[in-house]
N, C-alpha and C positions, 0 to 999 in steps of 0.2 A: 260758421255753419249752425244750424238749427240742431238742437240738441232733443228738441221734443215738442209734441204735434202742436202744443199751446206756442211757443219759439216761432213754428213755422205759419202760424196762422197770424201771428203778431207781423211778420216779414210778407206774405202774400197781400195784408191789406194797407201797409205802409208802401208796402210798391204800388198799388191799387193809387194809393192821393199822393205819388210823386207826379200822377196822371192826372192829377184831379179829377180820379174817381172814388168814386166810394161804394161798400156793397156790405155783402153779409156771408158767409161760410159754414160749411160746416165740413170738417176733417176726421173722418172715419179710418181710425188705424185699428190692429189688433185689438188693444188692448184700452184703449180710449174713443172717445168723440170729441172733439171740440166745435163748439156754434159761437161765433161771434161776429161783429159787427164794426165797422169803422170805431163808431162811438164808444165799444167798450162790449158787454156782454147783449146778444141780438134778444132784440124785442119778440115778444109774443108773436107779430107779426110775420119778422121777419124770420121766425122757426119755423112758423107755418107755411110761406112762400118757398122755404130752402125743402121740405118736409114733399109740397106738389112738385117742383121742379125734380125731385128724386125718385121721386116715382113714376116720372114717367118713362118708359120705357121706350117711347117712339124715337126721342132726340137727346142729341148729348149738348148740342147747345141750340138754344132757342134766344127769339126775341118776343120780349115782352112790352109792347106801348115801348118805351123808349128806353127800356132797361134790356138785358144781356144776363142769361141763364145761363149757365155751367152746370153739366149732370154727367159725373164722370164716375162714376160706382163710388171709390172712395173719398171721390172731392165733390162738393157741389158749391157753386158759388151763382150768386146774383149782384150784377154788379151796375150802379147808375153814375150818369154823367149830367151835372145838372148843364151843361152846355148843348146838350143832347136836346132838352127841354125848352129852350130859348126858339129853337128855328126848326123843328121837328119835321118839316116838308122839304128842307132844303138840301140841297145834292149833296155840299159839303157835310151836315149831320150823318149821310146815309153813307159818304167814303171816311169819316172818322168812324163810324158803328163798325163799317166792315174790319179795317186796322185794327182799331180793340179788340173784334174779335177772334181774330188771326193771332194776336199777339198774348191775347187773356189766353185764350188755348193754349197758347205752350207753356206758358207760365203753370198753366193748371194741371199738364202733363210732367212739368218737372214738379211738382209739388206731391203729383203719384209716388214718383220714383225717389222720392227722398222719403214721404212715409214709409214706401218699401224695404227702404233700406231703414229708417229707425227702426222700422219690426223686426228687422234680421240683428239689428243689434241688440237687440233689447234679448230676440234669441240667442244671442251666441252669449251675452253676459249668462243666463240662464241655466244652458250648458255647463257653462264654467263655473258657476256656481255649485251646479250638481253635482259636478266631475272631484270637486273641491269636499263635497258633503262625503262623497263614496268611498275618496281617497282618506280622510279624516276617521271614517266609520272603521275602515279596514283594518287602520293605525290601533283604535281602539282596540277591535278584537283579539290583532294579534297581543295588545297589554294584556289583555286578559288571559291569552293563551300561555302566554310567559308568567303570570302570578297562579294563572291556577291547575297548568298541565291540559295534556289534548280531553285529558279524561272528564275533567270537571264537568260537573251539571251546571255551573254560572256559566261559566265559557260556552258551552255549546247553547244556552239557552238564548244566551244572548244574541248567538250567530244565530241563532233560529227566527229571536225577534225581528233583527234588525234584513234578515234575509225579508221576511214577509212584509217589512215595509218597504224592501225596494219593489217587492214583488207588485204591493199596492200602488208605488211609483209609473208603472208599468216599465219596467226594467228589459232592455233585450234579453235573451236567454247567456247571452256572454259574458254580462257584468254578473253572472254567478262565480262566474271566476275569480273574482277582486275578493269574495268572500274566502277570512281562510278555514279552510278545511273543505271549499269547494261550495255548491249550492244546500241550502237547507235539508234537510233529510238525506246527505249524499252517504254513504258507508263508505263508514273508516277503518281503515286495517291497517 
């Protein structure tokens, strides 16, 4: 499985020349883009042709002279066949165009659903990262609360600091409870 959108773009255009075809991409996730090309990283050119095919809003996939647009919000692929080019009027070119493009479509539909899903993982590591940061933080204060009594000015200061940066985390209102002695400025008796 593709582990990350450069992985998945390397796998979309290696499927592409078990076809003998060849194109160019670009894979818009979260948190990346990737643009490349059969050859390796996409030429000036071919940024700019993935770049018009993106923008346009009328079609999700188009033909181009005897190449095949893919404009899918976060895929966009252009893809050629130099067999395409050989006999360009002939029936057989226009029933292999239509199969590529029936089949480059689903290909470019699961290649949606797998960025979708690295985004949600790369979410969920995230979370758990957090979740890891808050539970660790917690640990801290109660050390502190244990060397220096509920009373101290370090102990509470620090519950104060460390409150304000979850709070700049944007923190729900719930994880003031993981804080101990409650959320920052709560009165203690």
């Amino acid at each position: 499985a593709c582990a990350t959108p450069s992985e998945l773009a390397a796998v979309l255009l290696e499927t592409l020349s078990r076809f003998s075809m060849e194109g160019c991409l670009r894979l818009n996730s979260v948190r990346s883009t990737v643009t490349c090309s059969t050859g390796g990283p996409a030429s000036a050119l071919e940024a700019s042709l993935l770049d018009h095919l993106a923008a346009r809003p009328d079609a999700r996939i188009v033909t181009i002279g005897q190449n095949l647009g893919f404009s899918y919000g976060s895929v966009t692929l252009l893809v050629r066949c130099l067999a395409w080019t050989t006999a360009p009027d002939a029936p057989e070119t226009a029933d292999a165009m239509g199969r590529a493009r029936d089949n480059i479509a689903l290909l470019v539909e699961g290649a949606i659903t797998r960025l979708r899903a690295l985004d949600a993982e790369q979410d969920a590591r995230q979370l758990a990262g957090a979740h890891s940061l808050i539970t660790m933080m917690r640990s801290a204060l109660l050390d502190l609360q244990v060397v220096g009594g509920d009373g101290d000015a370090l102990a509470a200061g620090r519950r104060h600091q460390v409150g304000g940066l979850l709070d700049g985390l944007g923190r729900p209102a719930d994880l003031a409870d993981l804080l101990p002695g409650g959320p920052p400025g709560a009165v203690h008796r």
